[in-house]
N, C-alpha and C positions, 0 to 999 in steps of 0.2 A: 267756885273751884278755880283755880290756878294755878297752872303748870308753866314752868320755865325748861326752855328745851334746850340743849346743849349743841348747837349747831358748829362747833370749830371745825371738826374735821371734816366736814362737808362745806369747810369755808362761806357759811350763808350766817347773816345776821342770827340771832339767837329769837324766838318768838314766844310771846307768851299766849299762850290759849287757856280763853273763858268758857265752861260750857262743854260741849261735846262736840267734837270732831266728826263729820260724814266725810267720806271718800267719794271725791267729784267725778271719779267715774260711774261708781256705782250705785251711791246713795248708803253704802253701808257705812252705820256707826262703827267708829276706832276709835282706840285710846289714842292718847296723843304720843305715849310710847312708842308703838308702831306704825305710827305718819309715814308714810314716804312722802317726801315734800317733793314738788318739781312743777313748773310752769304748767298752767292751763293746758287740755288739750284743745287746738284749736283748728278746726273742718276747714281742707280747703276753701267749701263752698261761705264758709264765714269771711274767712280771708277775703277773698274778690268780693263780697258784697259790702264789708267794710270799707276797703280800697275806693269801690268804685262810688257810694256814698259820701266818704269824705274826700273824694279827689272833685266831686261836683259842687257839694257844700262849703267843706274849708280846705280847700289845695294846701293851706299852711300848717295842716299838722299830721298832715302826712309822714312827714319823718319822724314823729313822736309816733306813728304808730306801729312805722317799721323797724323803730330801732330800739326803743328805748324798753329797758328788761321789764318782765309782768313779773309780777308778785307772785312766789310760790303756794301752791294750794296743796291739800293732804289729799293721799291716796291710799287706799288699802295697798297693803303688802300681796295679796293675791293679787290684785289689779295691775299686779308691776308689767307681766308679760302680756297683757292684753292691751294695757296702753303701750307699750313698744310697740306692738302688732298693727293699732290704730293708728299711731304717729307715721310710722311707715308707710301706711297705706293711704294719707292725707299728702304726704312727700310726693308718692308717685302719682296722686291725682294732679298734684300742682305741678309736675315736673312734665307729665300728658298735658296739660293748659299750656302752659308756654310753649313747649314743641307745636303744639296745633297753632299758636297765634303767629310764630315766626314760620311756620310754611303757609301761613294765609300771608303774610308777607312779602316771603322771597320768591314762593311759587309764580307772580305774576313776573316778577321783576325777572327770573330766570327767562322764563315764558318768554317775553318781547325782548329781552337781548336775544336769543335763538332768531328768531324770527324775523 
């Protein structure tokens, strides 16, 4: 079975799907009719261990892994408000990590300028 999907107005390549569709949050079967397509979601804690894995392995493709766009996967149509709900709350763990890593930073540095 093959479906051709009509992706213009959501401006993404057009895909064709063999087979049956699961929605990668859930694991439920969907037609391909009601895909929501949209990038992986991806756990902070995935982030930094990727990072910190290929920044010790290969420092050179680091920027292919910060930059460069992931291939869209299907999502149930239910799934829509729960992965927003997820992504969000991946944001503000990684947005808590970096606050925490720049006051283990600047906290000394304030510290002995005072002093």
């Amino acid at each position: 079975m093959s479906i051709q999907l009509d992706n213009v107005a959501l401006n993404q390549p057009s895909t064709q799907v063999n087979g049956e569709l699961r929605c990668a949050l859930t694991g439920k079967v969907i037609s391909a009719d009601e895909a929501y397509w949209a990038p992986p979601l991806i756990t902070a804690g995935d982030l930094l261990r990727t990072l910190a894995v290929t920044a010790v392995r290969t420092p050179s493709n680091l920027g292919h892994i910060l930059f460069d766009e992931q291939s869209n996967v299907p999502y149930s149509p239910d799934a829509r408000q729960e992965l927003g709900s997820r992504r969000s709350m991946e944001q503000l763990k990684l947005l808590f990590f970096l606050l925490l890593v720049a006051a283990v930073i600047f906290a000394p540095i304030v510290y002995l300028s005072m002093g």
